[in-house]
C-alpha positions as CSV (number, residue, x, y, z in Angstrom):
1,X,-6.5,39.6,-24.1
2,X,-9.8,39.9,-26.9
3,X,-12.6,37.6,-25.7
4,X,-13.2,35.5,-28.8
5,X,-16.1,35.9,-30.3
6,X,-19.0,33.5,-28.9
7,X,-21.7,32.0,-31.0
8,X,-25.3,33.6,-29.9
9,X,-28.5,31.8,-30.2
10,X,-31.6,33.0,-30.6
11,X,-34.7,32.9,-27.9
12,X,-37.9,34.0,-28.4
13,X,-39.0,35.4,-24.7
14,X,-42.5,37.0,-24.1
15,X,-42.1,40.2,-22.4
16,X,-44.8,43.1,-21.0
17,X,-45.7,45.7,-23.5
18,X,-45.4,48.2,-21.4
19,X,-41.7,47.1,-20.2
20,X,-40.8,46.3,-23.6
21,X,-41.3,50.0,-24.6
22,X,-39.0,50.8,-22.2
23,X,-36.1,48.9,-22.7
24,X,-36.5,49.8,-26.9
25,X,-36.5,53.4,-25.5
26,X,-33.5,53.1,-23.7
27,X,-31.8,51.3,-25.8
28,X,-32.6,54.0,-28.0
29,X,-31.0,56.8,-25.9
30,X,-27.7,55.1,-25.4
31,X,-27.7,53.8,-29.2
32,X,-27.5,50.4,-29.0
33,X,-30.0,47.5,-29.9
34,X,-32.4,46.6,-27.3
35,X,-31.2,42.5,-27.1
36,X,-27.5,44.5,-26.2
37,X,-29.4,46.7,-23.7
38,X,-30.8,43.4,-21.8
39,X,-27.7,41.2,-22.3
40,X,-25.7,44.0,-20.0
41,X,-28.7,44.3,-17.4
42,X,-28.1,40.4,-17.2
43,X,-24.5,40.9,-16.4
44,X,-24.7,43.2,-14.0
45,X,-27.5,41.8,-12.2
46,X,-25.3,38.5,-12.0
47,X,-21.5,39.7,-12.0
48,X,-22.1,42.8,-10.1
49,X,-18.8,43.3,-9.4
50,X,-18.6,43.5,-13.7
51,X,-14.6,42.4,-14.0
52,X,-15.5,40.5,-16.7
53,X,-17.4,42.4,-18.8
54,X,-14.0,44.4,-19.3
55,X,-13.8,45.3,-23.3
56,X,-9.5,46.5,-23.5
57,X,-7.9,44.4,-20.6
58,X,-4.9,46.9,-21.1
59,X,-6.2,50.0,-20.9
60,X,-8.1,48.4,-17.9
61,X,-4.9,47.4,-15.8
62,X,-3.4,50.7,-17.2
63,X,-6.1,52.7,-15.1
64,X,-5.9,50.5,-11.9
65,X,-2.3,50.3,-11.8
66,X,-2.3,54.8,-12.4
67,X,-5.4,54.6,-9.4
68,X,-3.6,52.7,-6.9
69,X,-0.4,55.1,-6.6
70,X,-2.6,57.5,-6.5
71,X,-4.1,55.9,-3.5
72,X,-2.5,55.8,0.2
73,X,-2.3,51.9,1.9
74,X,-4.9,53.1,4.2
75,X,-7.7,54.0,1.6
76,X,-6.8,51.1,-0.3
77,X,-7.4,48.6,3.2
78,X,-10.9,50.6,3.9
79,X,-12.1,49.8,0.4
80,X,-11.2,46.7,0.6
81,X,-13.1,46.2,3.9
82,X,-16.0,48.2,3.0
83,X,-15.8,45.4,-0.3
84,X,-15.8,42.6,2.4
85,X,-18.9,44.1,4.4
86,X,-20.5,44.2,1.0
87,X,-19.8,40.6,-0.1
88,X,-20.9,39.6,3.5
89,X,-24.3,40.7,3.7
């Protein structure tokens, strides 16, 4: 399932020098522009669980379904707990 392309707009944001060179250093390292660097900080800091940020939906389900055979009924319970404790607090 492809995400269909969404139009962007453009902002103009006043940042800190200082953190500006830091995100256009980043970006830098992992090769990406720095306005794709900040949109991903943005998701994460508000979908932290980051299911929808998923680029290949198949390859995605491909992994979980190979994961969770791999994984006994009991680990699979415990992570979801430890997931509830999480969302709790």
């Amino acid at each position: 399932m492809a995400k269909s392309s969404l139009k962007k707009e453009k902002w103009t944001l006043s940042f800190d020098p200082g953190l500006k060179a830091l995100v256009v250093k980043e970006a830098g390292r992992r090769g990406v522009y720095p306005v794709n660097l900040l949109e991903e900080m943005v998701r994460k800091q508000f979908n932290p669980f980051g299911h929808t940020e998923i680029k290949d939906s198949l390859t995605y389900l491909r992994a979980l379904r190979k994961r969770s055979r791999e994984q006994s009924d009991e680990t699979f319970l415990e992570e979801i707990r430890k997931w509830q404790e999480a969302s709790s607090s």
